[in-house]
Each structure stands twice: as C-alpha cells, then as structure tokens.
N, CA, C and O atoms as a printed pandas DataFrame, in Angstrom:
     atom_number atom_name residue_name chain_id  residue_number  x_coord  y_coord  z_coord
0              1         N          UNK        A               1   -5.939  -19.756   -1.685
1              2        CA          UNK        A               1   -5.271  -18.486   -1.439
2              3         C          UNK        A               1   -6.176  -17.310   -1.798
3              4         O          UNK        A               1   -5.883  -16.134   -1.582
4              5         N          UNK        A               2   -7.255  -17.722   -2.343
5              6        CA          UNK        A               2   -8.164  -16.780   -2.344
6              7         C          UNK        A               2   -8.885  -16.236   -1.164
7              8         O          UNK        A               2   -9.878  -15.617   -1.545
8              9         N          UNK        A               3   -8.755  -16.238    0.111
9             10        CA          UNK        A               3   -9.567  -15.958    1.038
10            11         C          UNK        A               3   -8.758  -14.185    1.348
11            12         O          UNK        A               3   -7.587  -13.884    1.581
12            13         N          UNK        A               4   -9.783  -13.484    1.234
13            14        CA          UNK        A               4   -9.359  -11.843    1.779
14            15         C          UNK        A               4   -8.188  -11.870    2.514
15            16         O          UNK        A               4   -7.026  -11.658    2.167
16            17         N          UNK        A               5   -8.897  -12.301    4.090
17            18        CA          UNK        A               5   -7.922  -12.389    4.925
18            19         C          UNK        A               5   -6.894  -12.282    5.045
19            20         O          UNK        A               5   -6.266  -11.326    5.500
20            21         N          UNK        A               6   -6.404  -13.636    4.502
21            22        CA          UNK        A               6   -5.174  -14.193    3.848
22            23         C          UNK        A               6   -4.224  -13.191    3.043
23            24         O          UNK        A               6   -3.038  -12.965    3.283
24            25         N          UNK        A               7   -4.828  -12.774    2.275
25            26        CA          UNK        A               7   -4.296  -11.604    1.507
26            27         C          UNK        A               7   -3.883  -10.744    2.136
27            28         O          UNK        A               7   -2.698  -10.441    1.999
28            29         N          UNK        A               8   -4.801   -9.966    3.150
29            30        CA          UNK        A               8   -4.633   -8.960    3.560
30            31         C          UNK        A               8   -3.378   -8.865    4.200
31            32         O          UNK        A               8   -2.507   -8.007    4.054
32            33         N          UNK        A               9   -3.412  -10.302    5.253
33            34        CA          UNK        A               9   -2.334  -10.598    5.812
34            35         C          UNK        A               9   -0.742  -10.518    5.154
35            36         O          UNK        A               9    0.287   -9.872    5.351
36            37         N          UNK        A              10   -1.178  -11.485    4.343
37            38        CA          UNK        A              10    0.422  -11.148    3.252
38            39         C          UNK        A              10    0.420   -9.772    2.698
39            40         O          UNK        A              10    1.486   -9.451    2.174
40            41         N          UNK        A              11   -0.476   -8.929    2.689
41            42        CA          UNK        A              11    0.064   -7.808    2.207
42            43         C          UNK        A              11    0.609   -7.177    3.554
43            44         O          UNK        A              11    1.663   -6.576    3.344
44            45         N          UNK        A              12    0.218   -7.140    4.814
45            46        CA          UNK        A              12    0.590   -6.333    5.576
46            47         C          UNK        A              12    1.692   -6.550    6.171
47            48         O          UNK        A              12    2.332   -5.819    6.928
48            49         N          UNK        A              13    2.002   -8.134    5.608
49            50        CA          UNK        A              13    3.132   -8.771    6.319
50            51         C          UNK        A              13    4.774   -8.364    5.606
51            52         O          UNK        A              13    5.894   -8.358    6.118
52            53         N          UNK        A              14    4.226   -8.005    4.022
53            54        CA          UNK        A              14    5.184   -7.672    3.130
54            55         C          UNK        A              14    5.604   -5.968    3.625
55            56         O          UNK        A              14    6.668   -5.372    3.789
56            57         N          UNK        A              15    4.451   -5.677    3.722
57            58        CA          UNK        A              15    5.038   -3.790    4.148
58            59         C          UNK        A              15    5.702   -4.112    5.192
59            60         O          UNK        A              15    6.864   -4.283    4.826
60            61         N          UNK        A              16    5.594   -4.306    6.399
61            62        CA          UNK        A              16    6.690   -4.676    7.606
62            63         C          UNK        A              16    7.642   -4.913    7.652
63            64         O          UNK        A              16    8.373   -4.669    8.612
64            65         N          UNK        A              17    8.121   -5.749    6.122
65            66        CA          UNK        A              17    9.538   -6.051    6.160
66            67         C          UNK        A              17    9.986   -5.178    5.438
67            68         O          UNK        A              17   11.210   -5.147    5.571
68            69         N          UNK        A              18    9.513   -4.206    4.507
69            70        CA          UNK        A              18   10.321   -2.685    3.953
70            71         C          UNK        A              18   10.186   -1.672    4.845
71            72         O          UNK        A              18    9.848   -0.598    4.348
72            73         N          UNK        A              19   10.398   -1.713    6.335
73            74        CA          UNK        A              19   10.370   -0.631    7.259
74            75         C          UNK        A              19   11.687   -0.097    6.531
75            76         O          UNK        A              19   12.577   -0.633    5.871
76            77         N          UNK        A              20   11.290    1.744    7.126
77            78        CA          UNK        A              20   12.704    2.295    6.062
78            79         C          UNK        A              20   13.614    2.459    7.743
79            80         O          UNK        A              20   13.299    2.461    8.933
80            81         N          UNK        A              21   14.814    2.574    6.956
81            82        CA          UNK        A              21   15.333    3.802    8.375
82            83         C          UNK        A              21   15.563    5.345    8.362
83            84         O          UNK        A              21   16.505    5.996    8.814
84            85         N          UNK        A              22   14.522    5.711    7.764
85            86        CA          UNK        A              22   14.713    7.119    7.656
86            87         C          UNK        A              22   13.314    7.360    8.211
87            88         O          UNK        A              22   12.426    6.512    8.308
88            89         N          UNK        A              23   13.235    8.992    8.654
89            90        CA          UNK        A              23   11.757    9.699    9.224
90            91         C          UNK        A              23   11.462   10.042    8.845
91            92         O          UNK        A              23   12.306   10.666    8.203
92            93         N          UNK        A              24    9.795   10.484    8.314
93            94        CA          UNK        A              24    8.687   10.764    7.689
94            95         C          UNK        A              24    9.034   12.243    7.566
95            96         O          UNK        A              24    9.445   12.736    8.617
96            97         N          UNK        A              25    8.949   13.184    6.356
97            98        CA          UNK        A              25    9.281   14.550    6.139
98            99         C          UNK        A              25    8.036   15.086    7.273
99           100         O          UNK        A              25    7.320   14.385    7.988
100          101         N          UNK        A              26    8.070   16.359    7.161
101          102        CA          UNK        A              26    7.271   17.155    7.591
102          103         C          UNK        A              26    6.026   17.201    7.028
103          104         O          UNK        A              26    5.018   17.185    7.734
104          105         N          UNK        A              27    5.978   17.263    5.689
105          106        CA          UNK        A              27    5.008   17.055    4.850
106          107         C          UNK        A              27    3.623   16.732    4.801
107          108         O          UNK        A              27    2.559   17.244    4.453
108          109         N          UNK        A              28    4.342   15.012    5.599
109          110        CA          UNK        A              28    3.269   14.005    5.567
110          111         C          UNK        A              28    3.013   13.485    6.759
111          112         O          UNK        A              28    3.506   12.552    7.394
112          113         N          UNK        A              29    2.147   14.256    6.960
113          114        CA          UNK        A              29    0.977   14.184    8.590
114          115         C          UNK        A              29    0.535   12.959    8.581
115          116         O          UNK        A              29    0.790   12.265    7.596
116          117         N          UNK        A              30    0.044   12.610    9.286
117          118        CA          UNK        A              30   -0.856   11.748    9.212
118          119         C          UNK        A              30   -2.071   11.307    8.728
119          120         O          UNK        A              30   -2.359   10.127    8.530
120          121         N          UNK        A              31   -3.090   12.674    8.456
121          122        CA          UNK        A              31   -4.297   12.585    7.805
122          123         C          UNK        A              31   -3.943   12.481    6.559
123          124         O          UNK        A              31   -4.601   11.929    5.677
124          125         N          UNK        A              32   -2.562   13.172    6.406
125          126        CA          UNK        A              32   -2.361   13.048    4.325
126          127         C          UNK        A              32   -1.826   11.563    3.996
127          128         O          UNK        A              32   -2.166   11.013    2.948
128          129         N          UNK        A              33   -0.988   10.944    4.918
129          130        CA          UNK        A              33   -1.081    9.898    4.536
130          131         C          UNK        A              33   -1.702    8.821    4.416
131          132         O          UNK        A              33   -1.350    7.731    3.963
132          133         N          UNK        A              34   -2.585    9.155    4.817
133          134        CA          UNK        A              34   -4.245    8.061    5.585
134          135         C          UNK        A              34   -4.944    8.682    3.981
135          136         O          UNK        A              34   -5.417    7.905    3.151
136          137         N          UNK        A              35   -4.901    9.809    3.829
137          138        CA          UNK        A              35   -5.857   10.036    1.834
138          139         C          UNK        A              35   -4.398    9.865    0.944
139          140         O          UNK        A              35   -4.830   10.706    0.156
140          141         N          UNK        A              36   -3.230    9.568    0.445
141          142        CA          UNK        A              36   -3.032    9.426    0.004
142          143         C          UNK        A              36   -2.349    7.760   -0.497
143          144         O          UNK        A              36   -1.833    7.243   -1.488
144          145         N          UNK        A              37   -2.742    7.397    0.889
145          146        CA          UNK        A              37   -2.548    5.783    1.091
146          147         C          UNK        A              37   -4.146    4.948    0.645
147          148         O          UNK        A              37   -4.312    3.732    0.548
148          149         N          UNK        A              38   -5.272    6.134    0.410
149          150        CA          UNK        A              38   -6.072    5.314    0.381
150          151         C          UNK        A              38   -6.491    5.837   -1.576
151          152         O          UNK        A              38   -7.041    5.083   -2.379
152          153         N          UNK        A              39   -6.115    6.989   -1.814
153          154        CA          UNK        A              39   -6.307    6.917   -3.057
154          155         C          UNK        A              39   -5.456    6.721   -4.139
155          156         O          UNK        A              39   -5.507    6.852   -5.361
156          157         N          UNK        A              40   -4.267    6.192   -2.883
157          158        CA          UNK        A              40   -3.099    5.276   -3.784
158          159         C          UNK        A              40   -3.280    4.087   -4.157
159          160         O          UNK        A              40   -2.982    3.779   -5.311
160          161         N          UNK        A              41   -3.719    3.302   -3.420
161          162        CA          UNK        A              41   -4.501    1.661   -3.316
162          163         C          UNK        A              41   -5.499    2.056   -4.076
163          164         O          UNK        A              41   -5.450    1.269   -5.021
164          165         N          UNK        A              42   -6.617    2.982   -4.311
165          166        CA          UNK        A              42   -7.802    2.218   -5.218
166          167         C          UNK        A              42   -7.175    2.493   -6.453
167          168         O          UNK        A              42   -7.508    2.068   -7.559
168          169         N          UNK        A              43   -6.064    3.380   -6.113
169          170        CA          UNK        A              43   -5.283    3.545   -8.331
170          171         C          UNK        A              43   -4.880    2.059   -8.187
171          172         O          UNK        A              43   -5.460    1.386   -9.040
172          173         N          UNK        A              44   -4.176    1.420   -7.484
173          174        CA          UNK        A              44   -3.277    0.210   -7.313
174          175         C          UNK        A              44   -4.051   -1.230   -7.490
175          176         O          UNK        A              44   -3.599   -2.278   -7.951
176          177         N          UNK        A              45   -5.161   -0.987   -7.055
177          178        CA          UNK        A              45   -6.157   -2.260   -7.343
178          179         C          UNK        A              45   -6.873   -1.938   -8.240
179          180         O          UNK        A              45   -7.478   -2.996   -8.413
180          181         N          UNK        A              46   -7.407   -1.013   -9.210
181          182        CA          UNK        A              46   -8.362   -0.758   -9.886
182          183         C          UNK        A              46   -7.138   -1.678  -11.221
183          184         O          UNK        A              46   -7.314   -2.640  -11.969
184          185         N          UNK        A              47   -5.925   -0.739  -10.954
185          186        CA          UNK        A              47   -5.178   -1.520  -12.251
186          187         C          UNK        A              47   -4.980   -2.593  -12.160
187          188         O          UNK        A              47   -4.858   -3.173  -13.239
188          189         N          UNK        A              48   -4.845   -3.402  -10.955
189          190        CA          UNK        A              48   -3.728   -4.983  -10.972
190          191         C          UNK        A              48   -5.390   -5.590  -11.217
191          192         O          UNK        A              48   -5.380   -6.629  -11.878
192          193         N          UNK        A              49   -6.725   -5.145  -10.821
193          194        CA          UNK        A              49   -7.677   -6.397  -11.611
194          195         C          UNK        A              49   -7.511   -6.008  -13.291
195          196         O          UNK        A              49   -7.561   -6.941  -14.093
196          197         N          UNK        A              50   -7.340   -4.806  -13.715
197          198        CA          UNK        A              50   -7.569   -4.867  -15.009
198          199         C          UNK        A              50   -6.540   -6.152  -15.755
199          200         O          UNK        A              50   -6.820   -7.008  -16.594
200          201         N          UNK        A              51   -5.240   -5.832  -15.018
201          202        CA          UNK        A              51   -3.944   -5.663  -15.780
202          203         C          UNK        A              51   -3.439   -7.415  -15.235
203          204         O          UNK        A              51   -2.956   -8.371  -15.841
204          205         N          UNK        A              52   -3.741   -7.241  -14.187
205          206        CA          UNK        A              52   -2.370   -8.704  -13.694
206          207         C          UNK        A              52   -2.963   -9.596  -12.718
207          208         O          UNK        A              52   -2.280  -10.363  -12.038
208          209         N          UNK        A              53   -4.683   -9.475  -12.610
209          210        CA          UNK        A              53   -5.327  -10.665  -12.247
210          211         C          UNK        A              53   -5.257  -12.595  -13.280
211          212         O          UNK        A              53   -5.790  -13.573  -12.756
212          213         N          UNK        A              54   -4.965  -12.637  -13.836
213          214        CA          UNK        A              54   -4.643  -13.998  -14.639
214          215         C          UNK        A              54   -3.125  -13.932  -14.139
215          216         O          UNK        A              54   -2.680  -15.077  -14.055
216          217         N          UNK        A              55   -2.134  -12.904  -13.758
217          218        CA          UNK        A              55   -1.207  -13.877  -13.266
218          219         C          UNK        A              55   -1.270  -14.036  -11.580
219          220         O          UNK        A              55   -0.421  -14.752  -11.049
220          221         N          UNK        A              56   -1.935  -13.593  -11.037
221          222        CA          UNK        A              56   -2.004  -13.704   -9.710
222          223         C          UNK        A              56   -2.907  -14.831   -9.846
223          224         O          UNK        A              56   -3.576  -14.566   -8.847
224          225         N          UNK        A              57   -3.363  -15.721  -10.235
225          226        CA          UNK        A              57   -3.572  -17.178  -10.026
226          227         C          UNK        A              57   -2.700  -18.014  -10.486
227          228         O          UNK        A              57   -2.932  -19.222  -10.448
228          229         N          UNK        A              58   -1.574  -17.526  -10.988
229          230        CA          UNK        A              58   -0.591  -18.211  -11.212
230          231         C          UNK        A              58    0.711  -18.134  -10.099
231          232         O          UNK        A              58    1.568  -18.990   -9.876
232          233         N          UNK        A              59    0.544  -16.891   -9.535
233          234        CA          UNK        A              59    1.108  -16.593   -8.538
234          235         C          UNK        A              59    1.214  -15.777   -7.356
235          236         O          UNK        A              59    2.096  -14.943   -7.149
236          237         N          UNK        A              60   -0.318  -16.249   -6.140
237          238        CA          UNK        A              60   -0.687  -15.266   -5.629
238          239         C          UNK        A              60    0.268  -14.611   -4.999
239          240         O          UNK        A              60   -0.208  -13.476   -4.971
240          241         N          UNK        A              61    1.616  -14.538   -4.309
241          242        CA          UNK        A              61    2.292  -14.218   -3.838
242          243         C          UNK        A              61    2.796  -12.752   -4.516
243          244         O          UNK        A              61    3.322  -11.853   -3.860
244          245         N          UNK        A              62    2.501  -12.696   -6.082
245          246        CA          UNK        A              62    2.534  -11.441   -6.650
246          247         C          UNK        A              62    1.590   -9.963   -6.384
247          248         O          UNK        A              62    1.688   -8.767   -6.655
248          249         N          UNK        A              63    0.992  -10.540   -5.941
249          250        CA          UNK        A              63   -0.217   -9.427   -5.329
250          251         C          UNK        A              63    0.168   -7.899   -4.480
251          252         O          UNK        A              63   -0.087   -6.749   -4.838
252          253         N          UNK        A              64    0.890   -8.403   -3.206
253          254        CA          UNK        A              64    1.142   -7.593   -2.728
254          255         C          UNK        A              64    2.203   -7.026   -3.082
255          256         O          UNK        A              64    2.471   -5.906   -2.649
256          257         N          UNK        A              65    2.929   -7.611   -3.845
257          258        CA          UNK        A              65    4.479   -6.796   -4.134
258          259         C          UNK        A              65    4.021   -5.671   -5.507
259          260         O          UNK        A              65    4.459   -4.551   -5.771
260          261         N          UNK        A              66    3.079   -6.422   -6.128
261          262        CA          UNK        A              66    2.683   -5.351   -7.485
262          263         C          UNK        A              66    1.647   -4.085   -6.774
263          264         O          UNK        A              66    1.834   -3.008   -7.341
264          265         N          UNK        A              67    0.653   -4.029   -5.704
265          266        CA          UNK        A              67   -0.014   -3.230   -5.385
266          267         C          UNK        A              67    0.731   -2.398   -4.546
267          268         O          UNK        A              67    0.284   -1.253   -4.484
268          269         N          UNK        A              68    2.205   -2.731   -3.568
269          270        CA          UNK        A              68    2.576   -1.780   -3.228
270          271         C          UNK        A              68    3.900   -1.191   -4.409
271          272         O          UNK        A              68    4.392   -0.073   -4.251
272          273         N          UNK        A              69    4.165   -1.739   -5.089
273          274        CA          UNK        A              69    5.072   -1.165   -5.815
274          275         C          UNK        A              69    3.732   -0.009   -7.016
275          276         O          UNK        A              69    3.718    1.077   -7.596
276          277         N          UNK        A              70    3.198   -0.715   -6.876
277          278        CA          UNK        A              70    2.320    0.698   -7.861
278          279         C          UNK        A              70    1.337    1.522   -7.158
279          280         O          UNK        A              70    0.818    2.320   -7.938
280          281         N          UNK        A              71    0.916    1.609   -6.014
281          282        CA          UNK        A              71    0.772    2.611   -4.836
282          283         C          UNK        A              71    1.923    3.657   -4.919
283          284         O          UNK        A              71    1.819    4.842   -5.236
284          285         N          UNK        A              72    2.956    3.022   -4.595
285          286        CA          UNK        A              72    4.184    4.343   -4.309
286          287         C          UNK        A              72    4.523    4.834   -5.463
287          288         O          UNK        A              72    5.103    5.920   -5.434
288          289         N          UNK        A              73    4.239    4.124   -6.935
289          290        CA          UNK        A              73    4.894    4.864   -8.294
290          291         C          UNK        A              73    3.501    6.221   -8.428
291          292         O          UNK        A              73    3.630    7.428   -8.636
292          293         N          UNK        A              74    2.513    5.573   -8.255
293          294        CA          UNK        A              74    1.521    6.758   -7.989
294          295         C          UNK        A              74    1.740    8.106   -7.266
295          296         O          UNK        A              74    1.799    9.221   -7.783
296          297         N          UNK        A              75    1.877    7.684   -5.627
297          298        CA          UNK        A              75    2.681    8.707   -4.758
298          299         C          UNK        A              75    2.909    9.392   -5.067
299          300         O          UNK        A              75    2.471   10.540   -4.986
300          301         N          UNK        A              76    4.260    8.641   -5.897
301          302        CA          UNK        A              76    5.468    9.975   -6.677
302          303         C          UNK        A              76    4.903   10.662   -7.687
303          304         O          UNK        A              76    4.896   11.893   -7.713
304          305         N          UNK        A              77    4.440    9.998   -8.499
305          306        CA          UNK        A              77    3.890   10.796   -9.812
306          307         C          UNK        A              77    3.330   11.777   -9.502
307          308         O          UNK        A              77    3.750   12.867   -9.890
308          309         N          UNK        A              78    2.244   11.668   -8.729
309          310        CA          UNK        A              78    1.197   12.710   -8.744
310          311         C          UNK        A              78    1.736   13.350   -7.178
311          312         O          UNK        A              78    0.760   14.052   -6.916
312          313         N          UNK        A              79    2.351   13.462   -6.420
313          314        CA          UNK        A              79    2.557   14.079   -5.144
314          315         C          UNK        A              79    3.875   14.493   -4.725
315          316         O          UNK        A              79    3.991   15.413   -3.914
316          317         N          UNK        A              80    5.129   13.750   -5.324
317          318        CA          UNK        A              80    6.259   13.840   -5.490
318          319         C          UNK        A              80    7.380   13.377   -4.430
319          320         O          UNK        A              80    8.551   13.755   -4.432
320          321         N          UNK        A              81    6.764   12.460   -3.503
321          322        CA          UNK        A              81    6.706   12.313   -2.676
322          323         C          UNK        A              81    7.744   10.544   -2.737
323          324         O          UNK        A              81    7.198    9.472   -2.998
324          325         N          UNK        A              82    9.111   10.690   -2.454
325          326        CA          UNK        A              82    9.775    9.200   -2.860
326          327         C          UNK        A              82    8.842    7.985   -2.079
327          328         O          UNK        A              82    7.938    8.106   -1.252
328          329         N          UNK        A              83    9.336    6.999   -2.581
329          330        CA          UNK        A              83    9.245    5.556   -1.840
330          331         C          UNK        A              83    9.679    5.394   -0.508
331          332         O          UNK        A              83    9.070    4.605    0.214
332          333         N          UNK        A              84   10.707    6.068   -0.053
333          334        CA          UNK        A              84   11.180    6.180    1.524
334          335         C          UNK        A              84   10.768    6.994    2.109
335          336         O          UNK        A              84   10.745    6.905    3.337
336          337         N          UNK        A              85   10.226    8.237    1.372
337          338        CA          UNK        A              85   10.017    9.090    2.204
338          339         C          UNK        A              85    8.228    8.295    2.835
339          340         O          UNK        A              85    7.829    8.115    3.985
340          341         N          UNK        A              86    7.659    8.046    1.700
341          342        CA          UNK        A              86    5.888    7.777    2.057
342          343         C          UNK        A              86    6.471    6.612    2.818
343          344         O          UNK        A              86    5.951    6.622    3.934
344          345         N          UNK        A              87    7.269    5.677    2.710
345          346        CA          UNK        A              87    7.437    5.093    3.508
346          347         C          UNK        A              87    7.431    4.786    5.248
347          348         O          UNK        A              87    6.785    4.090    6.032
348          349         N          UNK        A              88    8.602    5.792    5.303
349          350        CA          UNK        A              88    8.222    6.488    6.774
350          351         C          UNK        A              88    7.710    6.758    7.216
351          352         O          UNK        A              88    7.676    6.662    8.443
352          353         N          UNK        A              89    6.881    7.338    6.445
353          354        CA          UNK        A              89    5.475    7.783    7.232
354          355         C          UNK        A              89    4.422    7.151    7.051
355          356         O          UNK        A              89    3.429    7.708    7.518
356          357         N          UNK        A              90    4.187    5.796    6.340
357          358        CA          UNK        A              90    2.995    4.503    6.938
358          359         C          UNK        A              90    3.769    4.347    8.224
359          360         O          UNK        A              90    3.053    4.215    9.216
360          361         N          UNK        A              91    5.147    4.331    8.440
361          362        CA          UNK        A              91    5.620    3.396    9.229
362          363         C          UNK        A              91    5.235    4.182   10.683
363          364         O          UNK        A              91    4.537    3.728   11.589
364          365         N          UNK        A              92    6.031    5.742   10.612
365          366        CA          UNK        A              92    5.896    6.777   12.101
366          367         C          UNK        A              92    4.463    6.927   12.231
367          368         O          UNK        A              92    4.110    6.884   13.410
368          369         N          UNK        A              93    3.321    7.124   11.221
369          370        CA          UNK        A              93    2.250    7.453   11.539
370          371         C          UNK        A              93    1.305    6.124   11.660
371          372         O          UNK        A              93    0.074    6.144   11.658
372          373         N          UNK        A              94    2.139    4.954   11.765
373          374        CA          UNK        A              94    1.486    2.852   11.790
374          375         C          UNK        A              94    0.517    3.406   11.385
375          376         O          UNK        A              94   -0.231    3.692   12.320
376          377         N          UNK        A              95   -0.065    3.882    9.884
377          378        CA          UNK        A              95   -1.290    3.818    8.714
378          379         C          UNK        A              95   -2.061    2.433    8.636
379          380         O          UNK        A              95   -3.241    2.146    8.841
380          381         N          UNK        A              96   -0.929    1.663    8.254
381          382        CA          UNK        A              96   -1.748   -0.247    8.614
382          383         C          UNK        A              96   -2.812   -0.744    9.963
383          384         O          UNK        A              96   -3.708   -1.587    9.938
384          385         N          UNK        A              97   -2.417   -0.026   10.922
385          386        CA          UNK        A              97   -3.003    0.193   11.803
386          387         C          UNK        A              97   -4.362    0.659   12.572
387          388         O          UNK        A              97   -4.999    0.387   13.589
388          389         N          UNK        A              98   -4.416    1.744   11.176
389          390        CA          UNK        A              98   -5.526    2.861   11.486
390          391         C          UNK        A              98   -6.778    2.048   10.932
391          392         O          UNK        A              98   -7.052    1.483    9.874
392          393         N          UNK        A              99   -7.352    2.242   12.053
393          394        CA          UNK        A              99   -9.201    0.833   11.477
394          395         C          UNK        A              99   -9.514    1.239   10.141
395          396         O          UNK        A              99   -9.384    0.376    9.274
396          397         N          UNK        A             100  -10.032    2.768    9.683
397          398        CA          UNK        A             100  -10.442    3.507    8.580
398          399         C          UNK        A             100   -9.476    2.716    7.203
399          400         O          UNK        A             100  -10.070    2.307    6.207
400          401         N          UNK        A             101   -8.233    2.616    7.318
401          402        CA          UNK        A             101   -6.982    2.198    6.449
402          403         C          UNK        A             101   -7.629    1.203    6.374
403          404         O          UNK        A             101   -8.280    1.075    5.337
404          405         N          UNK        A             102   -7.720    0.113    7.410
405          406        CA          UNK        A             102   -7.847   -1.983    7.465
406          407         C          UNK        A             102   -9.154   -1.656    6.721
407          408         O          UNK        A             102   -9.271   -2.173    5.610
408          409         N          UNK        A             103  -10.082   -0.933    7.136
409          410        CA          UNK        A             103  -11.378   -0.997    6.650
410          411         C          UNK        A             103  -11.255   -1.024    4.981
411          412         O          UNK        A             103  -11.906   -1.854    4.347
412          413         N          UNK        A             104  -10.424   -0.113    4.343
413          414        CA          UNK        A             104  -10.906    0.055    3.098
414          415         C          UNK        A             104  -10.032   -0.546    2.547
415          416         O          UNK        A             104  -10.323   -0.967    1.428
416          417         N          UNK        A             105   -9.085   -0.742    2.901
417          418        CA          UNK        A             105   -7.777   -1.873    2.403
418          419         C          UNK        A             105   -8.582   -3.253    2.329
419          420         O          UNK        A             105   -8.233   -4.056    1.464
420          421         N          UNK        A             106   -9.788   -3.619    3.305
421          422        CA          UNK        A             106  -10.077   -4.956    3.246
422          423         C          UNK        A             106  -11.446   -5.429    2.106
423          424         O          UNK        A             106  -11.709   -6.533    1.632
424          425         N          UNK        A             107  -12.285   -3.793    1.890
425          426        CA          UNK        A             107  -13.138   -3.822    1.070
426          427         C          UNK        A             107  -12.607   -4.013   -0.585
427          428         O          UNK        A             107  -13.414   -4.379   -1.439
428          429         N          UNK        A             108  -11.081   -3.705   -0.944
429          430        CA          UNK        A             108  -10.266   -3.760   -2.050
430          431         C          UNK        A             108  -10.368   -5.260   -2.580
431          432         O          UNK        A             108   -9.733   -5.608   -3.576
C-alpha cells in the first residue's frame, strides 16, 4: 500500500464521496482555491509525517481521511473559510482535476 499512486487514488477517491450540496461562495475563485488547496496540503502532510506516519502503517486507509480533515481545519483557521464552503469549491472549480493540483498533490 505503499505505492504513490495508490494513495493518490484513495485520496481522490475519498474527496468524491464528500461532494457537498451547496455552491462555492463568491469568495473562492478558482485560482484561490488552487493556492489555498495547495498550501493547505503541504500544512497537512508536513504534519501527518511528523505526527501520524507509525500509524498509517498500521492503517493506511487513515491517510487520506487525516490529510483532508487537517487541510480544511487549516482553511478555517487561517482563511475562515468552512468545510462546505472550501468544499464546493474543489468540487465547482474540479481542483482534483487541475494538472498543477495532481502535480503537487503527487510530489507530497
């Protein structure tokens, strides 16, 4: 279960199934969510190797649920911005999508 790929996959596979039903504020364009999706993830992976790599070999399946749940606590903290709302807008502006996003999401 160590292969990138793989990962990547289950992570992208896990965001898909929290599509919200609500629409992306005004706020959050697209370019802001493309920098705040990407300097949400390196807060989100810089911590889960410090912090919760020994249990993700115990249970890789924890991976993606801890990097997006601490991506969006970031969000909010520093941008103010809820979980549904940034939500919506990976989803209206398909961020997962964007090569630049896969690119640095896959170098993580």
């Amino acid at each position: 279960m160590q292969d990138p790929s793989v990962q990547m996959e289950l992570f992208n596979l896990g965001i898909k199934m929290e599509q919200p039903a609500s629409t992306a504020p005004e706020g959050l364009a697209k370019e802001k969510v493309v920098e705040l999706v990407t300097q949400s993830n390196d807060y989100a992976f810089d911590l889960f190797k410090k912090e919760y790599l020994e249990v993700m070999t115990k249970d890789p399946m924890i991976m993606p649920v801890l990097i997006s749940a601490i991506a969006h606590d970031w969000v909010f903290k520093n941008h103010g911005w809820t979980e549904d709302q940034f939500k919506a807008a990976l989803f209206e502006h398909k961020i997962y999508e964007d090569p630049s996003v896969a690119q640095h999401m896959q170098k993580k």
